[in-house]
C-alpha positions as CSV (number, residue, x, y, z in Angstrom):
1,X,70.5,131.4,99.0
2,X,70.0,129.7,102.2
3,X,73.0,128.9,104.5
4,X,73.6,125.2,103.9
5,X,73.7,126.0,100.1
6,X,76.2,128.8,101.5
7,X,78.3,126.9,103.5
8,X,78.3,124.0,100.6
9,X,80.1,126.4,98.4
10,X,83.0,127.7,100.3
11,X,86.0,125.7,100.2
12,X,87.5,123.8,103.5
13,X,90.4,125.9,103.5
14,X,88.1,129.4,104.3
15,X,86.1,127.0,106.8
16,X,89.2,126.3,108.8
17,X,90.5,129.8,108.0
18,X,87.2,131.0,109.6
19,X,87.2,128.7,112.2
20,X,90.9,129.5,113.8
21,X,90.0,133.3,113.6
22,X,87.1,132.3,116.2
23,X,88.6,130.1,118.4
24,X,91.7,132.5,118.6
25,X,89.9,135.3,120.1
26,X,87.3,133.7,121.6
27,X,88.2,131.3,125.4
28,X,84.8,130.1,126.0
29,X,84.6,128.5,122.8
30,X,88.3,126.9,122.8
31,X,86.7,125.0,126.1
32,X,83.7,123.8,124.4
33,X,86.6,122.7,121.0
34,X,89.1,120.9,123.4
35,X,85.9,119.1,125.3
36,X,83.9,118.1,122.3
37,X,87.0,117.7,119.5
38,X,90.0,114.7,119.9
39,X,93.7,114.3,119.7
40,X,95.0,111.4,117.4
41,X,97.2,109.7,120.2
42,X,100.1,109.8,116.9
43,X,100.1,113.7,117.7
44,X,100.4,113.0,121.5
45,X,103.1,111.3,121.2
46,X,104.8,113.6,119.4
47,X,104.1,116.1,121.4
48,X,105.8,114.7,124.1
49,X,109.0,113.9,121.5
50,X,111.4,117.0,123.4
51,X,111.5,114.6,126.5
52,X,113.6,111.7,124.0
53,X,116.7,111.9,123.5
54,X,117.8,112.0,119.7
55,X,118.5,108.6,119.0
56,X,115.1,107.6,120.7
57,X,113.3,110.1,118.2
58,X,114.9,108.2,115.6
59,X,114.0,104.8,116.9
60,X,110.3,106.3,117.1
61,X,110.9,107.2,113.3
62,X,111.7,104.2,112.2
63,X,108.9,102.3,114.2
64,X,106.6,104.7,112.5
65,X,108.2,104.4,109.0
66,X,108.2,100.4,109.0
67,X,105.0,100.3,110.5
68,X,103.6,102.1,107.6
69,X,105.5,100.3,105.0
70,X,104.8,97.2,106.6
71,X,101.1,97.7,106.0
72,X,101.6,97.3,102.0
73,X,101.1,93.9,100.6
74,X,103.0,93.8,97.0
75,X,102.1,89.8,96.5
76,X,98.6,89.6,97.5
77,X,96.7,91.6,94.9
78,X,93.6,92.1,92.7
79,X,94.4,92.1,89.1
80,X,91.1,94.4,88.4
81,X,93.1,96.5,90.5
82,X,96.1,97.1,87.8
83,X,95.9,99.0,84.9
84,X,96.4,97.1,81.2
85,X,96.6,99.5,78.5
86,X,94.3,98.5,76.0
87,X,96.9,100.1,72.5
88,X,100.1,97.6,73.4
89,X,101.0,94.8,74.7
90,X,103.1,94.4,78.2
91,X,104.2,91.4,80.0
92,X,102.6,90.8,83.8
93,X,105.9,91.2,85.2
94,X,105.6,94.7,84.1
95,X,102.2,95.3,85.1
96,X,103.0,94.2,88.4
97,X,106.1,96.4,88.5
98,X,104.4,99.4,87.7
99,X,101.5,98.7,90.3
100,X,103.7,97.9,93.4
101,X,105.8,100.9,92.5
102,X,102.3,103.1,92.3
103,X,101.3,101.7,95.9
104,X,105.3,103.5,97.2
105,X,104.5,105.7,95.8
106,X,101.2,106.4,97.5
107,X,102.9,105.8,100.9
108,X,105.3,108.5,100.7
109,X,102.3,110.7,100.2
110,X,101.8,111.2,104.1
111,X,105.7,110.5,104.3
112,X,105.5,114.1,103.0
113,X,102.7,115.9,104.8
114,X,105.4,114.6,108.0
115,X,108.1,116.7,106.5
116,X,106.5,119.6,105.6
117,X,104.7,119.5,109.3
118,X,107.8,119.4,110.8
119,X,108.9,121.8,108.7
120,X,105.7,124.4,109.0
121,X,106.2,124.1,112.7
122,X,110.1,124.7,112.8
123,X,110.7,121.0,114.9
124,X,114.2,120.8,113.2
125,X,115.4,118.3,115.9
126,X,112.6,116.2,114.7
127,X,112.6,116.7,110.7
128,X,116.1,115.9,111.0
129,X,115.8,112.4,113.1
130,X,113.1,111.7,110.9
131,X,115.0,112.4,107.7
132,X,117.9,110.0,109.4
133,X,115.3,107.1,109.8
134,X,113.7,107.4,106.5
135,X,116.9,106.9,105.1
136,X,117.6,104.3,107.6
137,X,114.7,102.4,106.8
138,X,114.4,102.6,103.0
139,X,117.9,101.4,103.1
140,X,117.2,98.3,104.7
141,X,113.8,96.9,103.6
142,X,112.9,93.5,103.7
143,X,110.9,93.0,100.5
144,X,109.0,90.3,99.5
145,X,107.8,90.3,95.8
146,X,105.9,87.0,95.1
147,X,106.7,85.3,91.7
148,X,107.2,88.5,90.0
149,X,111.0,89.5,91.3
150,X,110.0,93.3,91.2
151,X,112.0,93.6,94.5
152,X,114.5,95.9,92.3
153,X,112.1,98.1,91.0
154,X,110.2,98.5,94.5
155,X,113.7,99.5,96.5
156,X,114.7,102.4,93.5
157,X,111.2,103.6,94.1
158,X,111.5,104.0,98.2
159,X,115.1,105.5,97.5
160,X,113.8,107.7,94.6
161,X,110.4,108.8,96.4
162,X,112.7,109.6,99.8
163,X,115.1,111.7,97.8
164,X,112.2,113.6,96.3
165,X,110.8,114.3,99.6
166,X,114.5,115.8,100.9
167,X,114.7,117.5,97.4
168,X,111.5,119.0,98.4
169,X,112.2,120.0,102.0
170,X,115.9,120.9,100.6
171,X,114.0,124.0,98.7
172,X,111.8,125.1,101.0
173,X,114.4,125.5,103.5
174,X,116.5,127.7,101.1
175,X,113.2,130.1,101.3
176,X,113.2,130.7,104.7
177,X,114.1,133.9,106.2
178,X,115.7,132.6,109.8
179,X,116.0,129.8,111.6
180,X,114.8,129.4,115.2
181,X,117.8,129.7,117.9
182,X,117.5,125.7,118.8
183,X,118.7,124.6,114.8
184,X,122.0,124.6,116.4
185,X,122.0,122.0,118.8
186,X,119.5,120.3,116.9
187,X,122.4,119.9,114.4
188,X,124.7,118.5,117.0
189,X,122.4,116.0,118.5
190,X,122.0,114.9,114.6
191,X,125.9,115.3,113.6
192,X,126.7,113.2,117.4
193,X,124.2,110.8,116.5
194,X,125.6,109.9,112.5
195,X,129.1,109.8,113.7
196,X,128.4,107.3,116.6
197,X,126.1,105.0,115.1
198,X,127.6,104.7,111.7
199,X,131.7,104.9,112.9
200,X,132.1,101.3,111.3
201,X,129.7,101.7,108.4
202,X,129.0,104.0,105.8
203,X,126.8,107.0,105.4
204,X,126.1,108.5,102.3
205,X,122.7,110.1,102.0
206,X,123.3,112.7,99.2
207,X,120.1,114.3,99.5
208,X,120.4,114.4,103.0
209,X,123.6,116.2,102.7
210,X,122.0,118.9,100.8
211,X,119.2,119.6,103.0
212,X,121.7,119.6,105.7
213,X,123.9,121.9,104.0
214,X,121.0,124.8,102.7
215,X,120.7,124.4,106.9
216,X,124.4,124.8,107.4
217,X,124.4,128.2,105.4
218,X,121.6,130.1,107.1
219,X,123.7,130.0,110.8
220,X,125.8,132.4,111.6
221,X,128.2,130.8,114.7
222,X,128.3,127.3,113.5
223,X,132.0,126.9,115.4
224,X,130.6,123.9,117.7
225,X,129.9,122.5,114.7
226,X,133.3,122.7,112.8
227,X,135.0,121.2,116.7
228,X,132.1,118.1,116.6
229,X,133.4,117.6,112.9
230,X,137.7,118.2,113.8
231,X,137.3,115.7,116.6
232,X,136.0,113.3,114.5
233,X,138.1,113.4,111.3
234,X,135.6,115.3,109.1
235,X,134.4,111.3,108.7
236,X,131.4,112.0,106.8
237,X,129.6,114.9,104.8
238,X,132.5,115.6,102.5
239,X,130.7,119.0,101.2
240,X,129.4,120.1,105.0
241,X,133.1,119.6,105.8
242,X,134.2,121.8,103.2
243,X,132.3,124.4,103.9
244,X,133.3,124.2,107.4
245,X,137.3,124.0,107.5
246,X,136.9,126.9,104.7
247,X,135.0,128.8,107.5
248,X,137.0,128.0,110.5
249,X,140.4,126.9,109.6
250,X,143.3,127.6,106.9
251,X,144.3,126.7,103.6
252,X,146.8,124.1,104.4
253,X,144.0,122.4,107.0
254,X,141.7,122.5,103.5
255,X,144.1,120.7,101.5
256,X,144.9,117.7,103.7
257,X,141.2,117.7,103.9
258,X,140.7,117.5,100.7
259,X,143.5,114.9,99.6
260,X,141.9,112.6,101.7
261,X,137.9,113.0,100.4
262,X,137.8,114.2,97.4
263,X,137.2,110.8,95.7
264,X,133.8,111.5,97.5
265,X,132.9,114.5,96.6
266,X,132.9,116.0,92.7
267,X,133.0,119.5,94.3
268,X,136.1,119.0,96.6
269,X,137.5,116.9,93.2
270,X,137.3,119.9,91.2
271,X,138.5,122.4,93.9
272,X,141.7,120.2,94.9
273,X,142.7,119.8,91.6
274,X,142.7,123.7,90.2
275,X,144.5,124.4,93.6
276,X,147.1,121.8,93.2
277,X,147.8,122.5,89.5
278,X,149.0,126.1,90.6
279,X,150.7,125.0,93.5
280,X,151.8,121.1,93.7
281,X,152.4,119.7,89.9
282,X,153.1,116.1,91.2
283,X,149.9,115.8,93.6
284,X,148.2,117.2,90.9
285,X,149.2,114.4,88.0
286,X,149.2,111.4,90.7
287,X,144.9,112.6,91.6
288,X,144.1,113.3,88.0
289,X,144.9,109.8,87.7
290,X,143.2,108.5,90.4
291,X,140.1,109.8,88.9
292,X,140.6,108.9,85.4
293,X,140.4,105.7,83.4
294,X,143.7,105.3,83.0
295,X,144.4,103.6,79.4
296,X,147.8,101.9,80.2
297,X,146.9,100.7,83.4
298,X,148.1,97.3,82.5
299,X,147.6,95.0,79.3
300,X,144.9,93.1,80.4
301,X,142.5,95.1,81.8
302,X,143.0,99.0,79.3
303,X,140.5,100.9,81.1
304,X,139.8,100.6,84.3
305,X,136.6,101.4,86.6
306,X,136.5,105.1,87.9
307,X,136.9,105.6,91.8
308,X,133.2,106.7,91.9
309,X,130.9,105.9,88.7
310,X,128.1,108.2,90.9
311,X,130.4,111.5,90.7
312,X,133.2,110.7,87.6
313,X,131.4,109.9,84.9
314,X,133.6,108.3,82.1
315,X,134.2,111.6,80.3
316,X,133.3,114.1,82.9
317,X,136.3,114.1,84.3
318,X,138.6,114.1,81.8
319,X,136.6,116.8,80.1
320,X,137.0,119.4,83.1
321,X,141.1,118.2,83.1
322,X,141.5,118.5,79.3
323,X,141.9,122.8,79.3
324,X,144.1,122.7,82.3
325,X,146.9,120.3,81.1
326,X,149.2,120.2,78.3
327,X,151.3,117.7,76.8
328,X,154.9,119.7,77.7
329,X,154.2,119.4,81.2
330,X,152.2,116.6,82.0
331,X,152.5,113.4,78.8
332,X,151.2,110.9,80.1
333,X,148.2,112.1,81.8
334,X,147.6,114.2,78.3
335,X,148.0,111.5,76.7
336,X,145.2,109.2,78.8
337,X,143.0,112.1,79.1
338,X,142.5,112.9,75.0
339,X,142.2,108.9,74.7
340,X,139.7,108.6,77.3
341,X,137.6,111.6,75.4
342,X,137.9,110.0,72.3
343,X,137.3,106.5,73.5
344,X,133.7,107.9,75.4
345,X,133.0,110.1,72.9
346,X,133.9,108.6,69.5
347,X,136.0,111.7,68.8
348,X,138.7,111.0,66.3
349,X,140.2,114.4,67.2
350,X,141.1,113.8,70.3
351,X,143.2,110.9,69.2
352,X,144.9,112.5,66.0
353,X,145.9,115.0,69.1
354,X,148.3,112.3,71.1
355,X,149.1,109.6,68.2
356,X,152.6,111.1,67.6
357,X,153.1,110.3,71.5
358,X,152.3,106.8,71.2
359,X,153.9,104.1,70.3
360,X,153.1,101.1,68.0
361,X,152.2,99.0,70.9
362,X,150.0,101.5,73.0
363,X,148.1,102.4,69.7
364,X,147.5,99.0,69.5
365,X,146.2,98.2,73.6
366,X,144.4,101.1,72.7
367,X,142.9,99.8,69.3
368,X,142.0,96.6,71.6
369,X,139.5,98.3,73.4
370,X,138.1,101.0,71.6
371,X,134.0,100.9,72.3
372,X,132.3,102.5,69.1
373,X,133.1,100.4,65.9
374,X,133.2,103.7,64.1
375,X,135.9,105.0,66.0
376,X,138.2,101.8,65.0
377,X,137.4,102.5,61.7
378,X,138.8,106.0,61.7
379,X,141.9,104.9,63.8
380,X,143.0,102.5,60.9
381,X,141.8,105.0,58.5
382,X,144.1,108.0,60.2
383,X,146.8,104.8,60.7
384,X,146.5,104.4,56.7
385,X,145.5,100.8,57.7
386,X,142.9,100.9,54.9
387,X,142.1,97.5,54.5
388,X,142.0,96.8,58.2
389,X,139.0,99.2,58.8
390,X,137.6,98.0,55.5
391,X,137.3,94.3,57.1
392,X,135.8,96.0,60.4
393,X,133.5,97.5,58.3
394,X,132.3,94.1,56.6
395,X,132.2,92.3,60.0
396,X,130.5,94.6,61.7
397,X,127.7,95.9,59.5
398,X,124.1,96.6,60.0
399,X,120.9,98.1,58.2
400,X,121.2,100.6,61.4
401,X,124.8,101.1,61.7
402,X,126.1,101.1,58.0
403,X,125.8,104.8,57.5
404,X,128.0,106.0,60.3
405,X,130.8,103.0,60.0
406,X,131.1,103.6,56.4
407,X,130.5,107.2,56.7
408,X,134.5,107.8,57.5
409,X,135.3,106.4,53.8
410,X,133.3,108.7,51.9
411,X,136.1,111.5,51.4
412,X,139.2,108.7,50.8
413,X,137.3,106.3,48.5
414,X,133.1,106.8,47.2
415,X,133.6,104.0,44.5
416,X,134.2,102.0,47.2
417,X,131.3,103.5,49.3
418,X,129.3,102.7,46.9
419,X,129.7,99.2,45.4
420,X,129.6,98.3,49.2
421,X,126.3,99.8,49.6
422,X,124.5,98.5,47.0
423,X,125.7,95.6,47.3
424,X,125.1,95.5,50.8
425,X,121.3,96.3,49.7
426,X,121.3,93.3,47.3
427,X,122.2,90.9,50.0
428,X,119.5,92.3,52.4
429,X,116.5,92.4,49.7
430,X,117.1,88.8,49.4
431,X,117.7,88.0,52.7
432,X,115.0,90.3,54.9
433,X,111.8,91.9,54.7
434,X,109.5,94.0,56.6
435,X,108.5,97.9,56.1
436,X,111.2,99.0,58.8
437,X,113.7,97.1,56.1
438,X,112.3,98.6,53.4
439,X,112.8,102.0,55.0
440,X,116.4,101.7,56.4
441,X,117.2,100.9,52.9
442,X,115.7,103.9,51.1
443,X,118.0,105.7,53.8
444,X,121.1,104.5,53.0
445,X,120.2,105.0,49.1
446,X,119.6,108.4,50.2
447,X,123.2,108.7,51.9
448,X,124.3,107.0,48.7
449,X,123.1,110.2,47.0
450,X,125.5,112.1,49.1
451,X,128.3,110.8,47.7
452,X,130.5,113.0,45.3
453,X,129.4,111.9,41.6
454,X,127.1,109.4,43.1
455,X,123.8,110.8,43.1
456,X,122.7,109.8,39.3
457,X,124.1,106.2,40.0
458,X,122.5,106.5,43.1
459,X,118.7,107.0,41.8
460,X,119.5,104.5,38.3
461,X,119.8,101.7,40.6
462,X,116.8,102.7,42.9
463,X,114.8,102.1,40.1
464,X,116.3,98.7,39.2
465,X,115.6,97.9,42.5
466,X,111.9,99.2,42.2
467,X,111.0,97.5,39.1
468,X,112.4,94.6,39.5
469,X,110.9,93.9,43.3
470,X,106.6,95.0,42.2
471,X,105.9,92.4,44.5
472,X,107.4,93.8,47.3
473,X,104.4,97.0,47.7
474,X,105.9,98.0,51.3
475,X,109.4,99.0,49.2
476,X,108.3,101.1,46.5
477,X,105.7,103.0,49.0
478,X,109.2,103.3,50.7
479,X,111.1,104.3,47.7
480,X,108.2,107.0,46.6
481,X,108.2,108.8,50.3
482,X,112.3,108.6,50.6
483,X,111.6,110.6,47.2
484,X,114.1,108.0,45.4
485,X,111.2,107.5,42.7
486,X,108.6,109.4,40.8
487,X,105.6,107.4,40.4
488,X,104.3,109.3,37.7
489,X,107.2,108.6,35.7
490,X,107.2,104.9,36.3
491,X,103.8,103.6,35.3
């Protein structure tokens, strides 16, 4: 094999690997390399980026960033550029969406290969005013989205596509060994920089946080740091704050700390409570309830928002403070809690747990604005309000929905159950059409079947319904595959 067949073969990676083995151990030949091979002036000035200060490295950042952005057009576009899927049908709109969303993504490509330079060459000073001008940048974006108002999707995609580039940087960190003796005032160039230029705004990079933390954990004196942070009021970075007055200061420092953050921060939530149930029952009642949806917060409006809808989900909460509270020592947070839980979660147990505590008129604010239909139907049911949740039932019932509303009357009352069902099927045969209706019909004949006594009933009317609707071929193909009939037996 000749050489140029050779050389065709091996892959760039061994060519450079070669290359750099030469021009390491060999001076004449890194003459002739710097005379004959150029620098891309982007690399030059970076090179010269330890003579700015940090907020100029960020400025340069963000030029670079915007520039780059800048470049993509997202209303002046080729439509034989844009993939149509040939098996469905999908408006422009949404064609156009998932293009301009592609082209981000395609940007943050080389967003990357930044990072991961920065990081392969252990510039910390820079990956971090870098990461604070991505952020910066993607936060602020001007977007202009023709006549298809994709703006929306175009910004989740920059926010999304910079997270996943911290995410990534976040766990390479985690896998290296040491970090050089400069991370340190690299940090407090970065932590003077946040809390001067955002002091009247807020900064809350999550992502950022984290990388920033996995950073935090691999330094050993990091006491210039927890100062920077005291002498600013531990303002921002509610987890790097943590971690710092745990390090450097005392419990009692921790929980004023904490009292005053931990609506930002799920963590410092989770940790401030536990402590405060042990030690401070009132502080711990009055911040459970600042993180719940409290039920009785007034008449008008049952349930209100959580503090933080990013970090408290509706149940989350109230799950983690269900096992640590009791109904002797704390009511009326017990009470809220377990109707909170069964109010997200459509769990009638969690109801039947506090309904002695309540009376007529909270069960009643609380009936008000119950979310699942379901649920109201078992509160009456448990209330012995029969033919209350009976008349929920009628109001409220679907081909899609009528197994699981009527599905809490099957124990109290099948007869019931099953007149309204079939009757129910009657109305809908007349009424609707279509395979899907066909189908959701043959599965609430099946549920029928379920019902104690009901099965015989169940599959005498399924053939009523099958011979007297032969027109209707989409039904009785339903019918034979829901295994209600036996074609051989009803030729």
């Amino acid at each position: 094999m000749d050489f140029k067949k050779f050389y065709d073969l091996i892959s760039d990676h061994e060519k450079l690997k070669y290359l750099d083995v030469l021009l390491q151990s060999n001076k004449k030949l890194q003459q002739d390399f710097k005379l004959k091979v150029s620098i891309d002036p982007k690399i030059q000035v970076e090179d010269n980026n330890y003579s700015l200060s940090f907020a100029q490295l960020v400025e340069y950042f963000k030029n670079s960033f915007e520039a780059d952005f800048s470049d993509v057009n997202f209303t002046d576009f080729d439509w034989e550029d844009i993939y149509i899927p040939r098996d469905r049908y999908v408006e422009d709109w949404e064609l156009v969406e998932n293009y301009c969303c592609g082209l981000v993504s395609d940007l943050f490509i080389s967003v990357k290969d930044l990072f991961i330079q920065k990081l392969v060459e252990a510039r910390y000073r820079e990956l971090l005013a870098a990461s604070i001008a991505l952020y910066d940048v993607c936060e602020n974006l001007d977007i202009d989205d023709g006549d298809y108002c994709v703006a929306d999707c175009i910004f989740d995609t920059f926010y999304s596509e910079s997270n996943e580039v911290l995410k990534f940087i976040s766990k390479k960190i985690e896998n290296v060994s040491a970090l050089n003796t400069e991370i340190v005032d690299s940090l407090l160039q970065f932590f003077t920089f946040i809390f001067s230029e955002y002091e009247n705004k807020n900064f809350g990079e999550k992502e950022l946080e984290t990388l920033i933390y996995i950073i935090m954990l691999k330094i050993e004196d990091s006491s210039k740091i927890f100062n920077l942070f005291a002498n600013n009021s531990f303002k921002f970075f509610p987890r790097i704050s943590d971690f710092l007055i745990n390090k450097y200061s005392n419990e009692d420092k921790w929980v004023d700390f904490a009292i005053n953050h931990y609506k930002k921060d799920r963590t410092i939530a989770e940790k401030l409570l536990q402590k405060l149930n042990k030690t401070d029952s009132e502080k711990f009642i009055s911040v459970a309830f600042s993180l719940i949806k409290n039920p009785f917060a007034n008449k008008d409006n049952l349930i209100d928002l959580p503090i933080d809808e990013v970090y408290y989900t509706y149940e989350y909460i109230n799950r983690f403070l269900l096992p640590m509270i009791n109904y002797k020592e704390h009511k009326l947070l017990f009470v809220a809690v377990n109707l909170n839980l069964a109010n997200s979660l459509n769990q009638i147990e969690n109801y039947i747990s506090v309904r002695d505590y309540l009376s007529l008129e909270q069960k009643q604010l609380f009936i008000k604005k119950i979310i699942y239909k379901e649920l109201e139907i078992k509160v009456y049911i448990v209330e012995n309000k029969l033919d209350e949740a009976k008349e929920i039932l009628k109001r409220n019932s679907t081909l899609n929905n009528l197994k699981e509303l009527i599905r809490p009357f099957t124990t109290i009352d099948p007869d019931f159950c099953f007149n309204y069902i079939t009757s129910f099927i009657d109305e809908k045969i007349q009424t609707e059409r279509g395979r899907d209706v066909y189908y959701q019909i043959a599965c609430l004949l099946n549920f029928s079947r379920e019902l104690k006594g009901f099965n015989a009933k169940t599959l005498q009317y399924s053939k009523k319904l099958y011979v007297s609707n032969t027109r209707l071929s989409a039904l009785k193909d339903e019918f034979i595959k829901a295994k209600l009939i036996n074609p051989l037996n009803n030729l």
